[in-house]
Each structure stands twice: as C-alpha cells, then as structure tokens.
C-alpha positions, 0 to 999 in steps of 0.5 A: 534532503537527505543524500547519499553523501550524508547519509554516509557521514551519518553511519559513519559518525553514529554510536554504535550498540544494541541500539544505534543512534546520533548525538546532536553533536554528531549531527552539527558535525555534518558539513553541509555544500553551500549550493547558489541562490538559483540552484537552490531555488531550482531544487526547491521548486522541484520538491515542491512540485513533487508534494503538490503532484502527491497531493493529486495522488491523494486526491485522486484516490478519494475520488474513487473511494467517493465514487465507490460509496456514493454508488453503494448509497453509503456515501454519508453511512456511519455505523450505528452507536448500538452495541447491544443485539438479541439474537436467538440461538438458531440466529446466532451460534447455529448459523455463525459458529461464533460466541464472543459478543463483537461478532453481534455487534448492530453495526456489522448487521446495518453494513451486511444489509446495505450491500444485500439490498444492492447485490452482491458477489462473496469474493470466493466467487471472484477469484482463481489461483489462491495461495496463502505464502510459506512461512520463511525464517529470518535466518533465510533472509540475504543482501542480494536475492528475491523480493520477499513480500511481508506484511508491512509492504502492503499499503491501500495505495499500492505495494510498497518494495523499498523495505523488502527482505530478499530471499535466495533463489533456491529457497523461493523455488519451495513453493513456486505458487507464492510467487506474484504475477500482475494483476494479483490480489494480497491481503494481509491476513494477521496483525493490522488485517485486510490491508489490500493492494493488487500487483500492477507490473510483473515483478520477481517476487513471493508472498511470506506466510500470513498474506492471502493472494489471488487472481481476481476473475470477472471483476477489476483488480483496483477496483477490487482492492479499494472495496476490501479497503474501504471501510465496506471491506474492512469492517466485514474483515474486523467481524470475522477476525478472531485473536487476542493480542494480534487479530488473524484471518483465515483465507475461508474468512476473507474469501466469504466477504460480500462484494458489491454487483458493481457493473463494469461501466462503475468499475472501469470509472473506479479503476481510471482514479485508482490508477490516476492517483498511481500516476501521480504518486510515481510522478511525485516520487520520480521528481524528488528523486530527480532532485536527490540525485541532481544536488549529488551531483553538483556536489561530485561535479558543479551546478551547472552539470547537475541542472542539465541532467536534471533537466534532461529528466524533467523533459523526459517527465514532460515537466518544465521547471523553472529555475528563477520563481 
C-alpha cells in the first residue's frame, strides 16, 4: 500500500532528468514500520473487503448492460465476418456523403437494422444545452484552480477527477456554457471516441475542447450513457468517425446516433444497476482508503489509535470488520 510517508521518500530519493525514475537499490532503501500481527491483519481484511465490494461494482454494471441487450434481443448479436457490400450510388454516397469502404461495412447494416425493428430516438432529439468545450492551452494549466475535464477523465464507469489539470477562475469564466451540471452527459469526441459518462453530483468544473456535453431530455442519463457505451453505441460512433492517425467526431455525428425506444419502466431498471454498481464502487474506494490512512496513522501516533478511527469510519460505512480472521 503506498502511503503518503512513502511516497515522500520515493520522490525524495528518485533520480532526477528528463525522465524521473527509482532504482532498485533506492527502492531496498525504504524503511518499512513493522505493524502487529492484529494490525496487519485488521488492514488486510479491509482491503479485501474493499476488492470483493469492486468486484460487486462490476458485476452489477454487466447486469444492466445484460439487461440492455437482452431487451434489444441482442444479447447473443455478433457483427457479421462479411466485409464486403454492393451498394448503388444513390445507395451509398447520395445519401451518406461517404466514400471510403468502412462506412459500408455489413455489420454497421445488421446493427442499424436491429434497433430500427425495435424503435428508436436519434439522440438530437433527446438532448438540450449542447456544448463542445473551449480549446485551453497547457500554459493556462495551474496547482490550485477549477476542475478541467479532458478526455482521459471519462471512463464508462463514471467520471474519473483524480488526475484533472485545473484552470484559474477567470479563464473558466470564457465560456460559462462548458461549465458541467449533474445530471450532464459527455462524450469524448477524438482519439479513443464515444467514451460517455453522465455527471452525478454537482461539481466545479469545464469541459476541454473535444468533448460534446449535454442535458439529456425525456430519457434517464445512466441509462443513456450505458446505450452510447455499449457496444449499441460504440459501433454507430466507429462508422461515422473519420481521421487518420487519431479517429475524431463531429457533434452532428454523434447526435445522429440511433437510440433505442426503451420504455421508462426499462430504464428506471437499468438505472437502479447502474447506480448500484456506483455505490459499490465508492464503498470500495472509501474503505481502501480508510485503510491508507488508518496505517498512517499508526505510523504518526500507535496501533491502537489508528484502529479506533478507522473503526469509527467503518461504523460510519455501516461495515463491521473483524480484526482476528
């Protein structure tokens, strides 16, 4: 478990250059507390607890995917091996404006048709307030300032702000719109395209260039974000992107995406996993950190401390842990 004690003799020990890094031999110069048996266990448990409870986030997320798909009688769907399709000029560029190959690719067809025989909404239709984020340079990047969402802090299982740069106040003030509210929708729009999530606490922060968000109307944000995704999603998004070395979106792409009908009795099921597995995964994420801290503070005071806070914060969890198994 990395601490902070040791992560402060690691940046104090490492080699310094264009590229840091820590010898070996740095590494077998760490001094490391010896903790008692129980304490140690005590810790243990806890972690353990804390990957089981991630493993319920995980599973719990499938089950609204499966949920999803065995909806849409896609459950078992696998693209077709066919690459090759005849298609007329009136069939093709008239009506697509595309000439490259991949666009007419059988598999993007056998999806399209799948979720027209069920119903659909383009997603256009299902959404308010759009806004594709303001191009920020790296030199307006500061230590203590607003949250700056790029790409990388999407992720399918919820927004992810422990690496975010931050902004100063009065450069997020350029372009008010960009600025996130819960229940928000984002989708990266270049390199690894369509990632989604939708915002589920109000928190201060903006959108980077290259990320589409919007308010979702007369459909549920989780179970919106899951559709875009799936692979229903993802693959509507893989036909219409276009690039070379770093694939890219436009808005009017991804907001002519085909969403499923689903009936808000559907939805509302979806959302409860969704937000299920969300539980989990900050159960899990509080208790290890519980633990981080815990062994921090037997190393600054004692043992016996360091268990009684962090039983006082698994009680607050509604978690009893034993320290003896």
């Amino acid at each position: 478990m990395i601490t902070n004690q040791a992560t402060v003799l690691v940046n104090r020990l490492k080699n310094r250059g264009v590229q840091e890094r820590v010898n070996l031999d740095v590494l077998n110069r760490i001094k490391v507390p010896l903790m008692g048996q129980t304490f140690q266990r005590f810790v243990r448990n806890m972690i353990i607890l804390g990957y089981q409870i991630r493993k319920s986030s995980k599973l719990s997320y499938e089950q609204a995917e499966d949920l999803l798909l065995s909806e849409l009688n896609l459950k078992d769907w696998q693209p077709t091996k066919e690459t090759i399709a005849v298609k007329s000029f009136a069939e093709s560029f008239l009506s697509s404006d595309r000439f490259d190959a991949e666009y007419y690719q059988p598999k993007y067809d056998d999806l399209e048709d799948a979720i027209t025989k069920y119903g659909f909404t383009q997603l256009k239709a299902l959404c308010s307030n759009v806004s594709t984020g303001f191009p920020y340079d790296s030199s307006e990047f500061v230590e203590e300032g607003i949250d700056l969402i790029r790409i990388n802090n999407i992720t399918p299982y919820g927004l992810d702000l422990s690496n975010t740069v931050k902004i100063k106040i009065e450069n997020s003030l350029l372009r008010p719109r960009d600025k996130v509210k819960r229940g928000e929708i984002l989708i990266s729009m270049s390199g690894t395209i369509g990632l989604c999530c939708c915002i589920p606490n109000e928190i201060d922060a903006f959108i980077n260039q290259r990320i589409i968000k919007f308010k979702p109307i007369n459909f549920n944000g989780d179970t919106l974000a899951l559709i875009i995704n799936s692979f229903v999603g993802k693959i509507q998004l893989q036909r219409v992107g276009t690039g070379g070395v770093q694939t890219n979106l436009s808005n009017g792409d991804i907001l002519s995406i085909k969403i499923p009908a689903l009936s808000p009795s559907i939805q509302q099921k979806i959302s409860a996993s969704i937000h299920q597995s969300f539980n989990y995964k900050d159960k899990s994420k509080q208790l290890l950190e519980i633990a981080k801290t815990g062994v921090e503070r037997a190393i600054e005071t004692d043992e016996a401390t360091a268990t009684a806070w962090m039983n006082q914060q698994l009680e607050a969890l509604g978690i009893n842990l034993t320290t003896t198994t």
